[in-house]
KOLTI-17399 format. One record per atom (N, C-alpha, C): x, y, z; residue in three letters; residue number from 1; atom name. Coordinates in nm, 4 decimals, always signed. Example, Ala and Ser with C-alpha at 12.3 -4.5 7.8 and 13.67 -1.06 7.14 Angstrom:
<site X="+1.3190" Y="-0.5690" Z="+0.7800" fike="ALA" mardren="1" kekol="N"/>
<site X="+1.2300" Y="-0.4500" Z="+0.7800" fike="ALA" mardren="1" kekol="CA"/>
<site X="+1.3200" Y="-0.3300" Z="+0.7800" fike="ALA" mardren="1" kekol="C"/>
<site X="+1.2850" Y="-0.2250" Z="+0.7080" fike="SER" mardren="2" kekol="N"/>
<site X="+1.3670" Y="-0.1060" Z="+0.7140" fike="SER" mardren="2" kekol="CA"/>
<site X="+1.2900" Y="+0.0030" Z="+0.7870" fike="SER" mardren="2" kekol="C"/>
***
This chain:
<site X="-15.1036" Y="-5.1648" Z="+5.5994" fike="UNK" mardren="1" kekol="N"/>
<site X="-15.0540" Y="-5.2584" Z="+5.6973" fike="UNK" mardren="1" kekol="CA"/>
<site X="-15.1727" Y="-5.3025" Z="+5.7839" fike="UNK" mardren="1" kekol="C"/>
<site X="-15.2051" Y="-5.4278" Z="+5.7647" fike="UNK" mardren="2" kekol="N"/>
<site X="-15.3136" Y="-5.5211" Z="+5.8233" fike="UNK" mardren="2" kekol="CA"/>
<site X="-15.2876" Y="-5.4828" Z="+6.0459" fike="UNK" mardren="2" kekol="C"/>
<site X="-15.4233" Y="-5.4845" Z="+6.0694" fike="UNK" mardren="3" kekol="N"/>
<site X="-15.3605" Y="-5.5366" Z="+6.2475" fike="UNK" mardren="3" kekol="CA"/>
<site X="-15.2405" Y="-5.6502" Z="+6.2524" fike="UNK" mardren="3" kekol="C"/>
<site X="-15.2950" Y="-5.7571" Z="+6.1658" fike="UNK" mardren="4" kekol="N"/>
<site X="-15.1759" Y="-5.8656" Z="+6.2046" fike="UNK" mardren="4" kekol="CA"/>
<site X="-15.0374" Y="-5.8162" Z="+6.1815" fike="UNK" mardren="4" kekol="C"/>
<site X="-15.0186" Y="-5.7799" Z="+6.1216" fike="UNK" mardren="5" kekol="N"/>
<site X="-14.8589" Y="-5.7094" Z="+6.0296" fike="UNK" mardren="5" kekol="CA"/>
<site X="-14.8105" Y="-5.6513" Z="+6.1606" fike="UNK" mardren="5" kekol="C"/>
<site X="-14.8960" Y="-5.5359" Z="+6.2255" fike="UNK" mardren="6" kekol="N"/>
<site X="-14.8791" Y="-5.4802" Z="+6.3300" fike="UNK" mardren="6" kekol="CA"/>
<site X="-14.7928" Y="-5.5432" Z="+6.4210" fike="UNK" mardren="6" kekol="C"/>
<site X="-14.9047" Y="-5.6688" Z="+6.4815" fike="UNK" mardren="7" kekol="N"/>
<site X="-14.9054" Y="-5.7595" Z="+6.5766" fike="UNK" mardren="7" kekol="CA"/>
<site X="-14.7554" Y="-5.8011" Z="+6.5693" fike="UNK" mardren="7" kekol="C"/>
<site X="-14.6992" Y="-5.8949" Z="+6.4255" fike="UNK" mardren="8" kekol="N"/>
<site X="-14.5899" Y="-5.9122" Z="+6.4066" fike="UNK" mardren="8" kekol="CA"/>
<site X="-14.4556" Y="-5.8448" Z="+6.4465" fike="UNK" mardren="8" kekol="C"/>
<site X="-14.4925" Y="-5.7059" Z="+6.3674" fike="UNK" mardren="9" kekol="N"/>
<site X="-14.3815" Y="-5.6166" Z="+6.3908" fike="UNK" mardren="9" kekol="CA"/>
<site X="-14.3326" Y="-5.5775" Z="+6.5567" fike="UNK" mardren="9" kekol="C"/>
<site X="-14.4570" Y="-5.5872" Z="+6.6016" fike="UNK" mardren="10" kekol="N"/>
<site X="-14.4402" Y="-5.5725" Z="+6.7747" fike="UNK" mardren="10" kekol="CA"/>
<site X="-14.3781" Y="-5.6611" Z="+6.8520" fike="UNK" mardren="10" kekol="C"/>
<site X="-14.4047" Y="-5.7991" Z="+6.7820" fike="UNK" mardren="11" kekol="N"/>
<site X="-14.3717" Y="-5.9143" Z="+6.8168" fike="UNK" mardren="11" kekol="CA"/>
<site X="-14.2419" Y="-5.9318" Z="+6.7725" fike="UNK" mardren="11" kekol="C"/>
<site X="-14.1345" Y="-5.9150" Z="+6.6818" fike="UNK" mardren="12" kekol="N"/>
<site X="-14.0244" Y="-5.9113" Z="+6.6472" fike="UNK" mardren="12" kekol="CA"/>
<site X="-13.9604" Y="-5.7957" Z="+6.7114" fike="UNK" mardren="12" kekol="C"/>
<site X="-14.0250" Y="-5.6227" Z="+6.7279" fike="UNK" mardren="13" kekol="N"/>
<site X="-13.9408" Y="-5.5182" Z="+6.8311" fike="UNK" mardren="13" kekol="CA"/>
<site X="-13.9050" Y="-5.6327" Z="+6.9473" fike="UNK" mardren="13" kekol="C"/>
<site X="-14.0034" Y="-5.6775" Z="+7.0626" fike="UNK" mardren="14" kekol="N"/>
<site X="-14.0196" Y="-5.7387" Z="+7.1741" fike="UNK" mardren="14" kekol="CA"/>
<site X="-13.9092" Y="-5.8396" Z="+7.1513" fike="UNK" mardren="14" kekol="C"/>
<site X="-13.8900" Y="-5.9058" Z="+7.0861" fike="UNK" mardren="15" kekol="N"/>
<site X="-13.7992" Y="-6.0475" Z="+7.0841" fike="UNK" mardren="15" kekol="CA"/>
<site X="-13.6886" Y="-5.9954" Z="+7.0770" fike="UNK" mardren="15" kekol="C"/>
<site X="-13.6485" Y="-5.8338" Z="+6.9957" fike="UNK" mardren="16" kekol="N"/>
<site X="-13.4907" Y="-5.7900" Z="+6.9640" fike="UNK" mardren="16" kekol="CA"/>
<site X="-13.4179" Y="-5.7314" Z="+7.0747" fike="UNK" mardren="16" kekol="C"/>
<site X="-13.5406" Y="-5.7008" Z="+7.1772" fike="UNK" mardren="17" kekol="N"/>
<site X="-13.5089" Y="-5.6374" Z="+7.3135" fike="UNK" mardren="17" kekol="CA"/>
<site X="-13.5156" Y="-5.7293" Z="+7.4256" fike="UNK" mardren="17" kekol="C"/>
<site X="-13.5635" Y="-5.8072" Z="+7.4023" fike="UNK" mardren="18" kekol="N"/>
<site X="-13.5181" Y="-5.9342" Z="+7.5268" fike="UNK" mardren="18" kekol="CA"/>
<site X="-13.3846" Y="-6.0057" Z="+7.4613" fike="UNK" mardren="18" kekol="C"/>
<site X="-13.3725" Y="-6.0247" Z="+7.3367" fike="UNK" mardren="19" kekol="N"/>
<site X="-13.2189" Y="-6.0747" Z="+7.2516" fike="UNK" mardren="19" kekol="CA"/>
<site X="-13.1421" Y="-5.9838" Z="+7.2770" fike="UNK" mardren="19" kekol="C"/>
<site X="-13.1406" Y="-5.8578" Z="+7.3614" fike="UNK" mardren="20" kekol="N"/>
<site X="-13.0091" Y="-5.7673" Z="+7.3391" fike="UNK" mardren="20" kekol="CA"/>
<site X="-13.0221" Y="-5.7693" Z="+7.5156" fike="UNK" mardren="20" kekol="C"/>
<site X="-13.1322" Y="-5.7565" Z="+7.5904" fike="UNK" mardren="21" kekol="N"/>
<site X="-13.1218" Y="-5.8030" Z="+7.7116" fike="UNK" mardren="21" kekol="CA"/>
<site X="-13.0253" Y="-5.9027" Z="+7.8075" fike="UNK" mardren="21" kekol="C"/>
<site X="-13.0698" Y="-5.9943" Z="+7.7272" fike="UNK" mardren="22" kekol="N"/>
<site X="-13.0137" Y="-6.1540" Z="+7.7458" fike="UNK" mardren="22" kekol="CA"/>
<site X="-12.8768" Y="-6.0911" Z="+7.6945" fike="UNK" mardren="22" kekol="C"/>
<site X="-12.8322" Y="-6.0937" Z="+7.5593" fike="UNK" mardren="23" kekol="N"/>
<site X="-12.6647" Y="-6.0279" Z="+7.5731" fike="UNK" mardren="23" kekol="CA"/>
<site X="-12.5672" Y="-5.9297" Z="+7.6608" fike="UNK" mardren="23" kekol="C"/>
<site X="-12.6753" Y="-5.8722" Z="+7.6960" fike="UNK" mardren="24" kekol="N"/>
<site X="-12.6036" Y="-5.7432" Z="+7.7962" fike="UNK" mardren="24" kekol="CA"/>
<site X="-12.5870" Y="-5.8375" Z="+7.9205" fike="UNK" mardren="24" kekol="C"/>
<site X="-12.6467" Y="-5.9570" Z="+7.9796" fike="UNK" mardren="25" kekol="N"/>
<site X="-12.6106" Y="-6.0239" Z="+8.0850" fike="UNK" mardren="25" kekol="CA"/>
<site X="-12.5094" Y="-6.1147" Z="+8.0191" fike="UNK" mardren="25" kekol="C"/>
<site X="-12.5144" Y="-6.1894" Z="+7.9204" fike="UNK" mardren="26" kekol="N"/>
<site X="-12.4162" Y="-6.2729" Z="+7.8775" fike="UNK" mardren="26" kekol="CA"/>
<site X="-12.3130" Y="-6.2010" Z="+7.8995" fike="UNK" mardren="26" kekol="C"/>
<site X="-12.2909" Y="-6.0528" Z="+7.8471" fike="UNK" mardren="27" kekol="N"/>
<site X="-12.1667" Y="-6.0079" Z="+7.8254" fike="UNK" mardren="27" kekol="CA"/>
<site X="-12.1173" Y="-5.9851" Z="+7.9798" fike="UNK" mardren="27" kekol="C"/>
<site X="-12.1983" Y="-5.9426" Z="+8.0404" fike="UNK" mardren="28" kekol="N"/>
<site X="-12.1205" Y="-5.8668" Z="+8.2013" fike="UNK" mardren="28" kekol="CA"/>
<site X="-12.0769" Y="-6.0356" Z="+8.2551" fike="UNK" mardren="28" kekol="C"/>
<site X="-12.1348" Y="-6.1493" Z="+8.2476" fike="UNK" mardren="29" kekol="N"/>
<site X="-12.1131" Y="-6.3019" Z="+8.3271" fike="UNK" mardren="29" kekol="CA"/>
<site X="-11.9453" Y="-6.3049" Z="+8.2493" fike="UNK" mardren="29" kekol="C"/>
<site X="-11.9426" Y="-6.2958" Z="+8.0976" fike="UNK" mardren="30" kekol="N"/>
<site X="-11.8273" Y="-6.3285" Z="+8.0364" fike="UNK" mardren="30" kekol="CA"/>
<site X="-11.6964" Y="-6.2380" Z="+8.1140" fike="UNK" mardren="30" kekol="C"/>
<site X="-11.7371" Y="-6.1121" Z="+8.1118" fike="UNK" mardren="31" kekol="N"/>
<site X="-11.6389" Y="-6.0294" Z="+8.1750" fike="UNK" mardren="31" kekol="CA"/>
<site X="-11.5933" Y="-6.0574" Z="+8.2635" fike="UNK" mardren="31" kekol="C"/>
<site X="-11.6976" Y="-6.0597" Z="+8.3629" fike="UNK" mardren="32" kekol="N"/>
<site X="-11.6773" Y="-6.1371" Z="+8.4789" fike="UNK" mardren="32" kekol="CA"/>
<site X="-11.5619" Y="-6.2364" Z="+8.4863" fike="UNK" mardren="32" kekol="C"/>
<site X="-11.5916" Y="-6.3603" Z="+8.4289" fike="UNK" mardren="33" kekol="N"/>
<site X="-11.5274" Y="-6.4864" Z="+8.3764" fike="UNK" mardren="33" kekol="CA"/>
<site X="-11.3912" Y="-6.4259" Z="+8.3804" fike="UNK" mardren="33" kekol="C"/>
<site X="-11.3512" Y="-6.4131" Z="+8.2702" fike="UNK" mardren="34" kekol="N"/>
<site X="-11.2533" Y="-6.3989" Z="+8.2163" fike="UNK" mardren="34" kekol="CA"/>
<site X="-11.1875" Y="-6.2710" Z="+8.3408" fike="UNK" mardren="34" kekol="C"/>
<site X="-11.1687" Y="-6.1778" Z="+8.4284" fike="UNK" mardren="35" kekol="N"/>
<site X="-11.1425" Y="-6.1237" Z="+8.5578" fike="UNK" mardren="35" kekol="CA"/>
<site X="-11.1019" Y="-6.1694" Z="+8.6459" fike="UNK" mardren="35" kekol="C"/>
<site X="-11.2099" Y="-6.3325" Z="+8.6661" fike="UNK" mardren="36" kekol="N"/>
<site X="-11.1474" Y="-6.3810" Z="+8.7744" fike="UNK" mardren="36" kekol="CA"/>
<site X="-11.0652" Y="-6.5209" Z="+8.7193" fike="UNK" mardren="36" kekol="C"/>
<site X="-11.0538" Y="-6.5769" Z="+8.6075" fike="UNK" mardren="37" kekol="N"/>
<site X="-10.9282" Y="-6.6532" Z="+8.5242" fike="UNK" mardren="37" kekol="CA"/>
<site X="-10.7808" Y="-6.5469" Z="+8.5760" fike="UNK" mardren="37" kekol="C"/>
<site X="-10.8136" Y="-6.4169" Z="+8.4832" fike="UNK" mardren="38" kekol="N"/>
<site X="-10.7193" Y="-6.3066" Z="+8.5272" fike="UNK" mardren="38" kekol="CA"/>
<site X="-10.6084" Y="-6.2916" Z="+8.6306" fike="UNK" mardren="38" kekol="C"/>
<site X="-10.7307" Y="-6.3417" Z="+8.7485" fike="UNK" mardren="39" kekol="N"/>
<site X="-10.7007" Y="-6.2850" Z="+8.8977" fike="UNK" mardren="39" kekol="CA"/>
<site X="-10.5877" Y="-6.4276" Z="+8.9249" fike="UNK" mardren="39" kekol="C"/>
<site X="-10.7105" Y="-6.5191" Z="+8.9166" fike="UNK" mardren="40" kekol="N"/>
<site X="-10.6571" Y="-6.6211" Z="+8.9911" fike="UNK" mardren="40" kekol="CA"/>
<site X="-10.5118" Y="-6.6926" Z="+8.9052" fike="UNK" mardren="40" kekol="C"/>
<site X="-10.4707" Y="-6.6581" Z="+8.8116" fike="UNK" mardren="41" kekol="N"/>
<site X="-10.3550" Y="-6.6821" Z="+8.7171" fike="UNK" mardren="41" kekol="CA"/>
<site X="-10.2378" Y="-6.6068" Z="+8.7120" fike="UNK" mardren="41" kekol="C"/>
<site X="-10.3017" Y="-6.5385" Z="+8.8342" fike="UNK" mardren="42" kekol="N"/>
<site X="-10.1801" Y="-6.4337" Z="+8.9126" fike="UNK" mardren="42" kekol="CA"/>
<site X="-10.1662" Y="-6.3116" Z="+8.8602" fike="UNK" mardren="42" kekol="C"/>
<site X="-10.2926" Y="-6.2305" Z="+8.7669" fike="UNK" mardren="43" kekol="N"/>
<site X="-10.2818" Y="-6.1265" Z="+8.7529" fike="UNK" mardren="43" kekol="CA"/>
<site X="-10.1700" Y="-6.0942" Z="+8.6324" fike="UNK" mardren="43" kekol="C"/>
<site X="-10.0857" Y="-5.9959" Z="+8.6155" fike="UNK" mardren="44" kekol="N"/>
<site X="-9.9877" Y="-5.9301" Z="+8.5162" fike="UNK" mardren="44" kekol="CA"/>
<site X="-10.0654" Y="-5.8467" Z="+8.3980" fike="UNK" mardren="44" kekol="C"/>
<site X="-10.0445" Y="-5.8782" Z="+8.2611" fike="UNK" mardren="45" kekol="N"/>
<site X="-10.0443" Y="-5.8443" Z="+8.1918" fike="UNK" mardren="45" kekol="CA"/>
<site X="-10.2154" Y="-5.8151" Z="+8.1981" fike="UNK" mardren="45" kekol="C"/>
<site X="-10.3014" Y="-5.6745" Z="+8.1795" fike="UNK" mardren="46" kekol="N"/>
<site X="-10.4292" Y="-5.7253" Z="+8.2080" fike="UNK" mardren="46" kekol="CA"/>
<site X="-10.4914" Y="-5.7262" Z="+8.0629" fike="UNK" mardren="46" kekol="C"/>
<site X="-10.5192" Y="-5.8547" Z="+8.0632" fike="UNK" mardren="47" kekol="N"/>
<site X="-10.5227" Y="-5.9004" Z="+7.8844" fike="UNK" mardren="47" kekol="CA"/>
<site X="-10.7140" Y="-5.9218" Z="+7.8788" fike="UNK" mardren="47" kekol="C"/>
<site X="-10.7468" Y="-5.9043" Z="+8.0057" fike="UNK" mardren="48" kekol="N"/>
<site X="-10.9790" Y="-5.8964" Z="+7.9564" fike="UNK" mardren="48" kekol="CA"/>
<site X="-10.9885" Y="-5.7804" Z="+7.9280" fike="UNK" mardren="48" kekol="C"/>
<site X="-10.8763" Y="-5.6997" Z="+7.9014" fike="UNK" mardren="49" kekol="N"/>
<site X="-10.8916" Y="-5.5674" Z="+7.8550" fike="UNK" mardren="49" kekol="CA"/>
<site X="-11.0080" Y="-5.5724" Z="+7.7498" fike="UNK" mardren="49" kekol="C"/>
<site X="-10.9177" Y="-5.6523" Z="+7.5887" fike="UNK" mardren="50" kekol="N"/>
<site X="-10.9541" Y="-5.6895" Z="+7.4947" fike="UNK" mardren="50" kekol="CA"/>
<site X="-11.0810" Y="-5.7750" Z="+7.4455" fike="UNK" mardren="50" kekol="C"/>
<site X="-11.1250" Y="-5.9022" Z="+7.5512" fike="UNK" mardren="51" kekol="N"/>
<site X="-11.2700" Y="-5.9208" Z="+7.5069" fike="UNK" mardren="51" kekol="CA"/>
<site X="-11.3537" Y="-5.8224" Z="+7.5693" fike="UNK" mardren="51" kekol="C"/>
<site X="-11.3611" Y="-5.7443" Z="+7.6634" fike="UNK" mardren="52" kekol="N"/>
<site X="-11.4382" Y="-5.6803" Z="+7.7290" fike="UNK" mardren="52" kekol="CA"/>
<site X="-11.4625" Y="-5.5599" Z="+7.6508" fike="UNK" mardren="52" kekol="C"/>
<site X="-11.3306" Y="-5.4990" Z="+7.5619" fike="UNK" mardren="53" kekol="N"/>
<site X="-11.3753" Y="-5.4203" Z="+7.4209" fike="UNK" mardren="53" kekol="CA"/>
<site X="-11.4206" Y="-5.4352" Z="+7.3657" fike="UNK" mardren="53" kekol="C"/>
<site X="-11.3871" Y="-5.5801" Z="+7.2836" fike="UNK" mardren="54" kekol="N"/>
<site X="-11.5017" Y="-5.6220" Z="+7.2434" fike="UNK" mardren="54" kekol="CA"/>
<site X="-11.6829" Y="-5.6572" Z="+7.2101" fike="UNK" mardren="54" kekol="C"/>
<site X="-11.7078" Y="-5.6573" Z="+7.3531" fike="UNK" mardren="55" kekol="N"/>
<site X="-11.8151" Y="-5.6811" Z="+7.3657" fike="UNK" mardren="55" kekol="CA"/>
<site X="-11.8969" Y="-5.5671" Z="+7.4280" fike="UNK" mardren="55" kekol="C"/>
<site X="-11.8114" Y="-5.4532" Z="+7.4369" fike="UNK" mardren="56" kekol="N"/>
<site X="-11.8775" Y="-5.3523" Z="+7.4171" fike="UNK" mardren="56" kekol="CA"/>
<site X="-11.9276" Y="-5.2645" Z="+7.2883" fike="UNK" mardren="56" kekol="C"/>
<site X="-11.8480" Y="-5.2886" Z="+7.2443" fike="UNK" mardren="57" kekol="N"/>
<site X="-11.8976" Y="-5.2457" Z="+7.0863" fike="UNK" mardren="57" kekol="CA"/>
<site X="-11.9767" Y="-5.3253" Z="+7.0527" fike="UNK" mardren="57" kekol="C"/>
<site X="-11.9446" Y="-5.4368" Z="+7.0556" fike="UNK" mardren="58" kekol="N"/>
<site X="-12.1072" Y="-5.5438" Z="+7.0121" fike="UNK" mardren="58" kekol="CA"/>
<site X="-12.2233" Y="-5.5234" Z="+7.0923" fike="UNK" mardren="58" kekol="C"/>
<site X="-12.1878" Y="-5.4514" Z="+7.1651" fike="UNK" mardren="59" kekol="N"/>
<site X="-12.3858" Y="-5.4143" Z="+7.2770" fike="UNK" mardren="59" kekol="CA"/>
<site X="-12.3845" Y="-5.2466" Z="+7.2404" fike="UNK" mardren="59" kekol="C"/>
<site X="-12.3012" Y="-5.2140" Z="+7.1913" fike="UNK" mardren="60" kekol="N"/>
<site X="-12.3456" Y="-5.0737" Z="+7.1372" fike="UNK" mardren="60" kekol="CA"/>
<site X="-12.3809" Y="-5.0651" Z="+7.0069" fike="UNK" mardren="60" kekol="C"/>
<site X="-12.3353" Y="-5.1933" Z="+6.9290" fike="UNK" mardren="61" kekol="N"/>
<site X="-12.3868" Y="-5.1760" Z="+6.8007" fike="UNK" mardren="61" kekol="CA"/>
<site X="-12.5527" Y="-5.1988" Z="+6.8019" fike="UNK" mardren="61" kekol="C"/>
<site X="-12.5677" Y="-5.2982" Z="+6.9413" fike="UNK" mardren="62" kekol="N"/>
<site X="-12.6556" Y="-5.4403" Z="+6.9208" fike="UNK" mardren="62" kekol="CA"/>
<site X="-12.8114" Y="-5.3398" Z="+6.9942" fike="UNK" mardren="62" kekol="C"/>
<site X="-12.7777" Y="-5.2156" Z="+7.0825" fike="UNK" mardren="63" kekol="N"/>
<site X="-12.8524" Y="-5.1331" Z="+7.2032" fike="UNK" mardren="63" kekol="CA"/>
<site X="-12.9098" Y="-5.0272" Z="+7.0304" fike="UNK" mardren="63" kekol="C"/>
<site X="-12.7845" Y="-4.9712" Z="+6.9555" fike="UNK" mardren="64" kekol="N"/>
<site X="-12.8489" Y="-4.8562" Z="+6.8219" fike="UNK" mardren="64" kekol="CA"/>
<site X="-12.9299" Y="-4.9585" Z="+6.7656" fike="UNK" mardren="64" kekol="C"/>
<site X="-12.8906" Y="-5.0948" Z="+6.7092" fike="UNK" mardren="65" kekol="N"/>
<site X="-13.0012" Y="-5.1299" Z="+6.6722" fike="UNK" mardren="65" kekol="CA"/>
<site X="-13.1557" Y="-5.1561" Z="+6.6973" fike="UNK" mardren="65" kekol="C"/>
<site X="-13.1597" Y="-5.1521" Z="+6.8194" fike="UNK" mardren="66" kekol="N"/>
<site X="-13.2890" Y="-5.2287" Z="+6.8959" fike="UNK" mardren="66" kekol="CA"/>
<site X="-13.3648" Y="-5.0563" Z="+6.9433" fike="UNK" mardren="66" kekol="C"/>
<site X="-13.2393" Y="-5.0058" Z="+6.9766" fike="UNK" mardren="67" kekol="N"/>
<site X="-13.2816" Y="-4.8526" Z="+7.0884" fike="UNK" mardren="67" kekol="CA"/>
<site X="-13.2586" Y="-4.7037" Z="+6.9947" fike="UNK" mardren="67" kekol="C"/>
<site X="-13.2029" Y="-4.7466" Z="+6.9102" fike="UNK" mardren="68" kekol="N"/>
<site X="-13.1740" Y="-4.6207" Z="+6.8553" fike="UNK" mardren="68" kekol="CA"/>
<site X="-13.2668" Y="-4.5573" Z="+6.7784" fike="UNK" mardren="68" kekol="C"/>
<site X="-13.2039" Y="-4.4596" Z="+6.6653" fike="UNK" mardren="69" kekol="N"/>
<site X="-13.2929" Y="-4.3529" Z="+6.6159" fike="UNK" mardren="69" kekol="CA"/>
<site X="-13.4118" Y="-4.4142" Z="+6.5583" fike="UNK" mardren="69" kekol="C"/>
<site X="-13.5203" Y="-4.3818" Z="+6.5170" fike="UNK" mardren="70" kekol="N"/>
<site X="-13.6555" Y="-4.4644" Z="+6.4212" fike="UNK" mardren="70" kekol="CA"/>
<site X="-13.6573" Y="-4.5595" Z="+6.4550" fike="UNK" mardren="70" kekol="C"/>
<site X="-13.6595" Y="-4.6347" Z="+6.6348" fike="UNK" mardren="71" kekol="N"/>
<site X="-13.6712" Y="-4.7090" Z="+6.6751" fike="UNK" mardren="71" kekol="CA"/>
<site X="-13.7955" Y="-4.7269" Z="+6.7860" fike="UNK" mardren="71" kekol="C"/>
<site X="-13.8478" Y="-4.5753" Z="+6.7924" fike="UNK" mardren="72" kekol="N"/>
<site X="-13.9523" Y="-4.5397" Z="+6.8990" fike="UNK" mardren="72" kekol="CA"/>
<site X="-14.0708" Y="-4.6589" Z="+6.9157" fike="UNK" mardren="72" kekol="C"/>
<site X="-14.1215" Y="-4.6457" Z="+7.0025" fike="UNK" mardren="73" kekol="N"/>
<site X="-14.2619" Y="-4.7200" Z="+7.0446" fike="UNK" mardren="73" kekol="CA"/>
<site X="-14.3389" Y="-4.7440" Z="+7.0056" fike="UNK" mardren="73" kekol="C"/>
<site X="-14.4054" Y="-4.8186" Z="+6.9371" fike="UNK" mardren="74" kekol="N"/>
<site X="-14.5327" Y="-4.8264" Z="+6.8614" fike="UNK" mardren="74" kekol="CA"/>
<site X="-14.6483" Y="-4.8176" Z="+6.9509" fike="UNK" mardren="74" kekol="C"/>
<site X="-14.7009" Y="-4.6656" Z="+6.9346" fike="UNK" mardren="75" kekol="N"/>
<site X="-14.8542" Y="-4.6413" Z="+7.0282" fike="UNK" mardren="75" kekol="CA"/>
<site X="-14.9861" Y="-4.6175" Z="+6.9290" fike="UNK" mardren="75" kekol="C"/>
<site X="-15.0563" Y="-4.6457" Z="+6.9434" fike="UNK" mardren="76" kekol="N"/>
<site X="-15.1787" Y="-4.6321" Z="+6.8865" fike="UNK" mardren="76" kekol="CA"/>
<site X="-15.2119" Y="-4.5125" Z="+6.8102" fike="UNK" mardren="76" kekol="C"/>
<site X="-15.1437" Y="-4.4208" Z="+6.8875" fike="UNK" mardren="77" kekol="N"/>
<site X="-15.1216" Y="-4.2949" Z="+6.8195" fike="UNK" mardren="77" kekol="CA"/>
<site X="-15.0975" Y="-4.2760" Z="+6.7065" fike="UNK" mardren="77" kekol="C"/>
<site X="-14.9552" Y="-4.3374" Z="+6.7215" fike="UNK" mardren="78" kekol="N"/>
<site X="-14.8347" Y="-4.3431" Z="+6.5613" fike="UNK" mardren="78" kekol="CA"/>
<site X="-14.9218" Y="-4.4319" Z="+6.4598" fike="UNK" mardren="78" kekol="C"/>
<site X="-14.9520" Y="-4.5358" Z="+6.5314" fike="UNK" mardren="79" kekol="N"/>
<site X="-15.0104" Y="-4.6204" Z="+6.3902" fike="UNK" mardren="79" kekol="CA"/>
<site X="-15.1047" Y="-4.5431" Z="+6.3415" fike="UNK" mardren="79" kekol="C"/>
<site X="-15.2276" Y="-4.4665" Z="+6.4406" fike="UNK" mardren="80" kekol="N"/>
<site X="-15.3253" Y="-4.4444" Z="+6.3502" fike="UNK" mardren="80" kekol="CA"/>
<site X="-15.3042" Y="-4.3094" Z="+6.2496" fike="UNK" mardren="80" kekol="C"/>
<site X="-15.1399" Y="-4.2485" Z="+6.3112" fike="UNK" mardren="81" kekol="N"/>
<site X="-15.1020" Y="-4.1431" Z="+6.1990" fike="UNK" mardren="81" kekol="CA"/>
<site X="-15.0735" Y="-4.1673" Z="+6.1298" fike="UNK" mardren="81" kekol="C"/>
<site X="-15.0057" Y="-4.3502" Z="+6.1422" fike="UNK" mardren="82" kekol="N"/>
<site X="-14.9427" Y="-4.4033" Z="+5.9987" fike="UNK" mardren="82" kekol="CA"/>
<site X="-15.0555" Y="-4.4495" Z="+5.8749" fike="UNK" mardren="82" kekol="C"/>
<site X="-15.1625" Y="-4.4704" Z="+5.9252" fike="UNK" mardren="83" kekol="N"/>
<site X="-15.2368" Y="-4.5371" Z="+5.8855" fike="UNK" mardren="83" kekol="CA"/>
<site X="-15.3309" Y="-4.4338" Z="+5.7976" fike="UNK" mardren="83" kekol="C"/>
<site X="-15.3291" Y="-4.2863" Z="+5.8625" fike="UNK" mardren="84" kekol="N"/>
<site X="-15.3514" Y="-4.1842" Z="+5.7512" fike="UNK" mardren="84" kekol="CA"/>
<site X="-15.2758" Y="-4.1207" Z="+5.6764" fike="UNK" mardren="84" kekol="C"/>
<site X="-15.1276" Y="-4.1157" Z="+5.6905" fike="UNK" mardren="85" kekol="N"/>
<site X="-15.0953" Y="-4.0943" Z="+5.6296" fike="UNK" mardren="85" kekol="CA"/>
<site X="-15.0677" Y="-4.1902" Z="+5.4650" fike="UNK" mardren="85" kekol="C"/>
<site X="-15.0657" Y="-4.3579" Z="+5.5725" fike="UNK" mardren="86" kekol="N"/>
<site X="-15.0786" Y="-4.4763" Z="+5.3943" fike="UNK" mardren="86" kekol="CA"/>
<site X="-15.1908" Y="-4.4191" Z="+5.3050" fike="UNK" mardren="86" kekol="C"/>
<site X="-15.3205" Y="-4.4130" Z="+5.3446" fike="UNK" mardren="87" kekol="N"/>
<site X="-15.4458" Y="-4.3963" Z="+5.3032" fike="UNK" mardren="87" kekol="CA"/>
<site X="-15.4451" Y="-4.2614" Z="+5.2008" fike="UNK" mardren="87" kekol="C"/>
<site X="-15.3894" Y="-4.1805" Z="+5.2916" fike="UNK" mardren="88" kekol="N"/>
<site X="-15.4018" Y="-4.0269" Z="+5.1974" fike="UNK" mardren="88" kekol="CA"/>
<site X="-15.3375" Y="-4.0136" Z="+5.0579" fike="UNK" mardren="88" kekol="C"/>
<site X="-15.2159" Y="-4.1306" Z="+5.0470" fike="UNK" mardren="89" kekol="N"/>
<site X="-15.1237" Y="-4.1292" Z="+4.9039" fike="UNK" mardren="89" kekol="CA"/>
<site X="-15.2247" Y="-4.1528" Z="+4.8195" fike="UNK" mardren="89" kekol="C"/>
<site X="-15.3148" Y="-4.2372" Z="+4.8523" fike="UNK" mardren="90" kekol="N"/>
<site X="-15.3786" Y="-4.3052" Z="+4.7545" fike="UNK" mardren="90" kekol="CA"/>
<site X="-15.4533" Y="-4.2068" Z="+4.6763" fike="UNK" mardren="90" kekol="C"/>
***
């Protein structure tokens, strides 16, 4: 794996964590939304139950993907262990 490859891969982690960022605010504005529709429609049945389930499972699927396991940090460290360990197969 070239520096650039690197560069890339860092560059796509970075973009999946500002893309799940940006959703975790989309989702709390939507909740929001839909609370005060809720409110002001006189309340009853409390039906944002259901997108607000929703969209929690979609930021928990969306947080394992970006945050979860074999998702750690790329430090100089790791690469240059990765980088002996590519080398040594050979």
């Amino acid at each position: 794996m070239t520096s650039e490859d690197l560069r890339e891969a860092a560059r796509k982690r970075l973009e999946a964590k500002a893309g799940f960022w940006r959703f975790l605010v989309t989702s709390v504005l939507v909740v929001a939304l839909v609370n005060v529709i809720w409110g002001v429609t006189g309340g009853g049945y409390y039906w944002p139950l259901w997108p607000t389930v929703g969209l929690g499972i979609a930021l928990a699927f969306s947080a394992a993907s970006v945050f979860g396991p074999g998702r750690g940090y790329v430090s100089e460290d790791r690469v240059d262990e990765e980088v002996r360990r590519m080398t040594a197969r050979r």
